[in-house]
N, C-alpha and C positions, 0 to 999 in steps of 0.2 A: 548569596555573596560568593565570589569567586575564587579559585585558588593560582596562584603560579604553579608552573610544574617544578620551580625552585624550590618554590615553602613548603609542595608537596614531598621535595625528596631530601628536606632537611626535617622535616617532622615523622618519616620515616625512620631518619637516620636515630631521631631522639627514641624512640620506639622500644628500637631493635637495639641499641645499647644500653637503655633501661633493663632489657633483659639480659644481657649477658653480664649484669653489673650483680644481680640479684643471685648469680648461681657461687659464685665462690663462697657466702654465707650458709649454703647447705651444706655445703660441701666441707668447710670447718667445723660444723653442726656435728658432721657426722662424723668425723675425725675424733673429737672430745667427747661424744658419744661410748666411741669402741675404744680408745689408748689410751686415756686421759685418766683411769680408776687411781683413786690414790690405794698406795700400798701403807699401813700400819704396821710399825714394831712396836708391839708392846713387852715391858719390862714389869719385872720384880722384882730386884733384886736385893742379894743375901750373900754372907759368902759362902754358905756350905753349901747353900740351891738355889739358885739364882733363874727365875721364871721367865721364856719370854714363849711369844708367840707372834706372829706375822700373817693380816689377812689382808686380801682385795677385798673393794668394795665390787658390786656390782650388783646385778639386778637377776632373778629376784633375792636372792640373797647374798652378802658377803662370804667370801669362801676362804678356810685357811690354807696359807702355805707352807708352815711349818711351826713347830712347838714343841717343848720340852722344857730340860730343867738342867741346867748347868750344876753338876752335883762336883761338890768337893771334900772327899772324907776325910773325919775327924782328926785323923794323923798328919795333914797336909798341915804348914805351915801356912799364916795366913798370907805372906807373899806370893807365896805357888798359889792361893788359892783367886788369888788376885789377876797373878798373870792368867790364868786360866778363865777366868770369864772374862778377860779383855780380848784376850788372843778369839775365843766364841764368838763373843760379838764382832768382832770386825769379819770374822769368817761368814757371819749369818748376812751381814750389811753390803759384802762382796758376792754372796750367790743370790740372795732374793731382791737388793737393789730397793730398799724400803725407800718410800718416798718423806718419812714421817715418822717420830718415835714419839712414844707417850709414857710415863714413868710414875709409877705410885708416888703421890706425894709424903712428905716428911709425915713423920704423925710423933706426938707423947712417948717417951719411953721411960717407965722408972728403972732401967736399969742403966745407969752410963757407959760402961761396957758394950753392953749390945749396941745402944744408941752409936758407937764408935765404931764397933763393926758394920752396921747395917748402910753410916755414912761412905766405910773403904769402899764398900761393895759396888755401892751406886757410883759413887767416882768414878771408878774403874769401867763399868761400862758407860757411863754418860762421856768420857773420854774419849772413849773409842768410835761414839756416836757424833759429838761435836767434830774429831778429827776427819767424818766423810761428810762433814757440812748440814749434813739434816739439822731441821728445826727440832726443838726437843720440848715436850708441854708437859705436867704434872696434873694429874686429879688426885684428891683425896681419895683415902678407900670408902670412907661412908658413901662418897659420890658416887663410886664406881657400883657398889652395890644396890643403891638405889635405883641407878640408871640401869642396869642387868635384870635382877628381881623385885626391885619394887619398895627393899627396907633395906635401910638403911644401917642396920646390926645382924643382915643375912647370915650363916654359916658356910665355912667352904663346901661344904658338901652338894647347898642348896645355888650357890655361883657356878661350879663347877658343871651341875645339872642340865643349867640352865645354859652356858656356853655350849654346851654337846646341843641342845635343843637349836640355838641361833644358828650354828655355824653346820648342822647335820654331821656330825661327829659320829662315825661309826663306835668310837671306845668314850671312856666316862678321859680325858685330860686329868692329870697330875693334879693335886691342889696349887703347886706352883706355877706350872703352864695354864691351869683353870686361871689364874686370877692375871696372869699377862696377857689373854686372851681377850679378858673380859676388860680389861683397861682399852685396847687394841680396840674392842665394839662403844663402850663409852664413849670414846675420845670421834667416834664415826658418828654416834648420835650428838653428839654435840656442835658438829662442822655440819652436820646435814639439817639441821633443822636453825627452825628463825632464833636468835639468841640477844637478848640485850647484853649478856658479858660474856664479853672473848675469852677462850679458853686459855689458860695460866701458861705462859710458855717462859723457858728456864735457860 
């Protein structure tokens, strides 16, 4: 059967922009390949040490960008100690540019007291967090620890270990930046893997 030299250079034409339609798809491939890593802040907070830590994800492993412990001594008023881990965190939120916080969730406390400080604490930086638009999600600590080492009543010392191990940590992290770290890699297994429930967001 025959062809026109029309049909022939209209099914040419279909051909040749079949492929130029197919190349913008690698090309976004590769874009959210290489810029697209989400950034984690993870939280602890307290008013006298308030824990966070900030990592990329990436391949082969997640890398941190920074961590520490927002320390407030005993003499401080607990207002100064307030503005001080708010004034922190917006400071950490403006140079590492987190795409994502994740924050120890509530747990039991028999002392009311504390329970009421540990609430100032979290406000104060969940504030500062909500005020540059990040999404903000909560894990339990049994969760966190589960997901890090494997049980669910770990010790810090054994969290802590185990964070220097994931992230190739030259030094052992603080028990307090140990455990924002470790919320910060939870909250990565959690988004990265298949899940029938959405991670608790606040």
């Amino acid at each position: 059967m025959g062809i026109t030299p029309q049909q022939f250079n209209q099914l040419q034409q279909r051909v040749t922009g079949a492929r130029r339609a197919v190349q913008p798809v690698f090309e976004r491939s590769a874009a959210v390949r290489g810029e697209n890593q989400p950034i984690i802040l993870g939280l602890d907070p307290s008013l006298r040490g308030t824990g966070y830590g900030i990592i990329k994800l990436g391949k082969p492993a997640p890398t941190a960008l920074a961590l520490g412990t927002i320390s407030c001594p005993k003499t401080w008023e607990r207002s100064r100690c307030l503005a001080r881990i708010a004034q922190v965190v917006r400071d950490l939120v403006k140079e590492q540019h987190p795409t994502v916080c994740v924050v120890e969730g509530l747990f039991f406390a028999q002392n009311l007291q504390t329970a009421l400080l540990m609430g100032e604490a979290r406000g104060a930086a969940l504030a500062m967090i909500a005020e540059a638009g990040l999404e903000i999600y909560e894990i339990a600590p049994r969760k966190v620890k589960q997901a890090i080492v494997g049980y669910g009543a770990a010790q810090k010392l054994a969290v802590a270990k185990m964070v220097q191990r994931m992230l190739r940590l030259s030094e052992l992290p603080d028990p307090d930046a140990a455990d924002a770290l470790a919320l910060a890699l939870a909250h990565a297994q959690e988004i990265g893997r298949y899940s029938l429930t959405s991670p608790k967001r606040i």
